[in-house]
N, C-alpha and C positions, 0 to 999 in steps of 0.2 A: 193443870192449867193455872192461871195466875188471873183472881177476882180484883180486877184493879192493879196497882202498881204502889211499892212500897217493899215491904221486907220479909222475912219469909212465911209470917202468917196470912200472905197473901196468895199464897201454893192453897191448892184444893186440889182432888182427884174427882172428875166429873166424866160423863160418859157424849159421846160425837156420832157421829154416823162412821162406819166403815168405809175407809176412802177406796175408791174408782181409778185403776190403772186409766192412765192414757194411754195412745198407741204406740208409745217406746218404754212405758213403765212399768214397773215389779212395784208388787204390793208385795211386803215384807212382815211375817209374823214376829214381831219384836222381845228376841230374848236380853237386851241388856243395852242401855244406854250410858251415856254419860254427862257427867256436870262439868261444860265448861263456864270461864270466865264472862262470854258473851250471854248465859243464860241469866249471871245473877245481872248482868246490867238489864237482859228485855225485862227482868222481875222489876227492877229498881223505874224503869219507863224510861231509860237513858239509851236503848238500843231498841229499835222498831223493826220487826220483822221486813224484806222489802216486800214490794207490792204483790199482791194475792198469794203470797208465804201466809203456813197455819200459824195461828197465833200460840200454838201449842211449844212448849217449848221443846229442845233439843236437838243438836248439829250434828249429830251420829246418830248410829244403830248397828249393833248384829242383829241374826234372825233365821229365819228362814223364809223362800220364798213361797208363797202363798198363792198367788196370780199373776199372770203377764198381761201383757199388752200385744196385740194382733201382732204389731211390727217386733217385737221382741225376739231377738235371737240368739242370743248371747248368753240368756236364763232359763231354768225351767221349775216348775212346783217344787220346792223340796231342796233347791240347793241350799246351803249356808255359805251366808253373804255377809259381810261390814257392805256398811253404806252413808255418805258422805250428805249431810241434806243441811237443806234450808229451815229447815223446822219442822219441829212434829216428832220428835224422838221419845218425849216421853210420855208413850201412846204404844196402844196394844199392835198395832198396828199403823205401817207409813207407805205410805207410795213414792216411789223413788226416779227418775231416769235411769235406764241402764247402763249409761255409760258414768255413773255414780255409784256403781255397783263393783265391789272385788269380792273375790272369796276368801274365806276364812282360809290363811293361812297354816298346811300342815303343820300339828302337836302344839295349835294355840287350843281352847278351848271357846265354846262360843259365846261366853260369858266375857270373856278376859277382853277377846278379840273387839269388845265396843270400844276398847281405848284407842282402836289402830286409825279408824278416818281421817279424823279431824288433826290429828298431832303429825301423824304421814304428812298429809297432802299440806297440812301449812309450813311444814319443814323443807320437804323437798323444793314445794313451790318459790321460799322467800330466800331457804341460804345457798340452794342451789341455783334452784332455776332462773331466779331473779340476781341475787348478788354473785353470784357466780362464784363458790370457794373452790378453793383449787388446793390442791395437795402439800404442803408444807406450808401454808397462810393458816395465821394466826385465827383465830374465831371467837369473839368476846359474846357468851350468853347473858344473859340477863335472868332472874328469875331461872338459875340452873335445874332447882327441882321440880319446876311444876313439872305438870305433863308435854308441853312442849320441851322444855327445857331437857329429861332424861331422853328425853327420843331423840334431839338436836345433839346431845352430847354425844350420846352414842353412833351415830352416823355419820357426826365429823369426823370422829378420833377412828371409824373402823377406817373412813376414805382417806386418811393418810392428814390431815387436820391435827393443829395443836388447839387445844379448846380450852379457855380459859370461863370461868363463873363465875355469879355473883351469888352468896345466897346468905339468910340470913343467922345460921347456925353453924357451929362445928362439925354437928350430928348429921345436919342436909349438905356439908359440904364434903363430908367423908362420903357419904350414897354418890352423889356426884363423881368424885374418885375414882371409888369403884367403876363409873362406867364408863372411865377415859378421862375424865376432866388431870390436866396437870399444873392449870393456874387456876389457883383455889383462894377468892376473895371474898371476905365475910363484908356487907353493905355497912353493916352496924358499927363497926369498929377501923375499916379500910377504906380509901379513899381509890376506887379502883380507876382511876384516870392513871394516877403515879403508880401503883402496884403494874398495872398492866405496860406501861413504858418500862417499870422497872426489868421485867421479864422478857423484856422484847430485846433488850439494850437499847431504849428509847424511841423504836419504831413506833411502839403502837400496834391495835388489832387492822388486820384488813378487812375484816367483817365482825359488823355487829350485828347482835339479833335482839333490839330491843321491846320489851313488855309495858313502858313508864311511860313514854311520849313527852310532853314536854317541860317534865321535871327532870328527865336526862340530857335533854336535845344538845344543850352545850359543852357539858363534859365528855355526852360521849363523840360530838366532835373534835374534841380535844385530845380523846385517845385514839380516836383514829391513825393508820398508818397513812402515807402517801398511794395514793390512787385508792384507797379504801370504801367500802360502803356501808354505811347506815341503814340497818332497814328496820323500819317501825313497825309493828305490827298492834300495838294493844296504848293503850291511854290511861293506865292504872294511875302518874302522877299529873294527868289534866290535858289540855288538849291546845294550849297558847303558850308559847317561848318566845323570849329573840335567838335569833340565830347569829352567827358574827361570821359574817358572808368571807371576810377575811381571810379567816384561819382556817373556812372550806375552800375556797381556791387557792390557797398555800399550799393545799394538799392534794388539789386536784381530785378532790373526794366529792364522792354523793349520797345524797338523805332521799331515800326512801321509803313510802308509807303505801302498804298494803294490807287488802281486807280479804278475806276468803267467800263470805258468805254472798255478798251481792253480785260474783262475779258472773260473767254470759255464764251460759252452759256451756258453750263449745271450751271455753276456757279452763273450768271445771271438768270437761270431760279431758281435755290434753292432760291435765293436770295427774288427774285418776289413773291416768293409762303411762303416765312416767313412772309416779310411783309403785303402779303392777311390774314394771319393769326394772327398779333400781332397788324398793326399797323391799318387794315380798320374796324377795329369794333369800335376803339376809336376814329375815324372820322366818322361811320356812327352814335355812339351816343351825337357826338359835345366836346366828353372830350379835344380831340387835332383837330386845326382844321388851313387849310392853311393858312398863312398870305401874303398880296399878296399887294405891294405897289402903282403898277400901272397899268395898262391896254393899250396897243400903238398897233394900225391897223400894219399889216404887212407892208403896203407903207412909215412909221414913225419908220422904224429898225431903223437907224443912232442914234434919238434920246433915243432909250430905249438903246443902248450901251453905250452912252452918258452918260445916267442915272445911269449905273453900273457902268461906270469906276470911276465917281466920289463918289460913296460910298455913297451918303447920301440917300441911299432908306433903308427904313426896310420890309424884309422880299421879296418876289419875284415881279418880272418885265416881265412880262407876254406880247404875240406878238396875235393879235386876227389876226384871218387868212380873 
């Protein structure tokens, strides 16, 4: 839990009540979470849980399931579950909706398996379901190593996608490589507006998957292709740009910004039941598979936030309970 709001010496390990299924929920005995970006923003007081969300941090879980809810039918004591939440993951214990509930993936382990929620359902949600990529369209990632970013590479390039990255090393942009990426753009050194035309033969990506918000807004409308979409997902370089309305309806392009965590449930639960559908049969036969940089005991928070803030991990940073 987080005593106040500031930087990581404001993580403690404290003790709650054991939470109470409602009548469609699994209580989840918590083997392994993860650190995403939104946890060090609730840490920093810049992301507010939404309304009656635990103030506990964490937007995933494996586990096993512990208790149901009357109406519950889809779950029973015992199964091993990932599960997609609003907070509360780094806790012995989470109550979940069922229909926020998949199972652990045959020949994942259920440790590994806390990296699959949160990176599934925001991948399939924003490049599919939302921008809609389609099979030989271009796909500019941003941030290619985080953990969105190897899950996104990997599911473009197996669905017939050319997937182009950004990332800030030689070393994160070879791991990239390896998992399909074949436009390979260093930030620090490359201007990937031009890089990305250059590869296109001047087109441009038809989808982007941005992490920055609006220290990108205008460049990567400037790589966009004709009819292309932008889709925001994160604010790492601030959250106010001008946009040049211009050179997006030159292109007949659109800017889109979406959030995973405030979403209805019914929306959350379509969401869950696409990606049971498209993305766990290419993780039960190894085609896409988590990429997971590190392993830290829940008593060693501090350090896996640690880990994130400075950027140099590829792919997810996992909290074993």
């Amino acid at each position: 839990m987080c005593n106040g709001t500031g930087g990581v010496e404001v993580l403690s390990i404290g003790s709650t009540e054991d939470p109470v299924p409602g009548p469609a929920d699994v209580v989840i005995d918590v083997a392994a979470t993860a650190v995403n970006r939104a946890d060090l923003l609730q840490r920093e007081g810049n992301y507010a849980p939404p309304p009656g969300v635990s103030q506990i941090l964490g937007l995933e879980c494996s586990g096993t399931v512990c208790a149901v809810g009357p109406e519950v039918t889809r779950w029973s004591v015992g199964d091993s579950v990932v599960a997609l939440l609003s907070g509360g993951g780094y806790a012995e214990r989470v109550a979940v909706s069922e229909a926020q509930v998949l199972p652990v993936p045959a020949g994942i382990d259920l440790v590994t398996a806390a990296a699959l929620p949160e990176v599934t359902a925001t991948v399939w949600s924003n490049v599919f379901m939302v921008a809609g990529l389609q099979r030989d369209e271009t796909l500019l990632v941003h941030g290619g190593s985080s953990g969105i970013g190897t899950m996104t590479t990997q599911l473009a390039a197996t669905l017939g996608a050319r997937v182009a990255v950004t990332a800030g090393s030689p070393a994160k942009l070879e791991r990239c490589r390896e998992l399909g990426a074949s436009i390979l753009i260093n930030y620090r050194e490359d201007d990937f507006v031009e890089r990305i035309r250059e590869a296109t033969d001047g087109a441009g990506a038809d989808v982007i998957l941005d992490n920055m918000g609006a220290a990108y807004l205008g460049r990567n409308v400037d790589a966009l292709a004709a009819n292309g979409r932008l889709v925001v997902i994160g604010m790492q370089g601030g959250v106010k740009a001008e946009l040049n309305l211009a050179t997006l309806l030159g292109k007949r392009g659109a800017v889109l910004a979406t959030s995973l965590r405030g979403r209805p449930a019914a929306e959350k639960a379509s969401i869950m039941a696409a990606v049971h559908e498209h993305v766990w049969p290419l993780l039960t036969d190894g085609t896409v598979r988590p990429i997971v940089h590190d392993v830290f005991d829940l008593a060693d928070v501090r350090n896996a936030h640690r880990l994130v803030e400075e950027s140099t991990h590829v792919g997810k940073v996992l909290l074993r309970l």
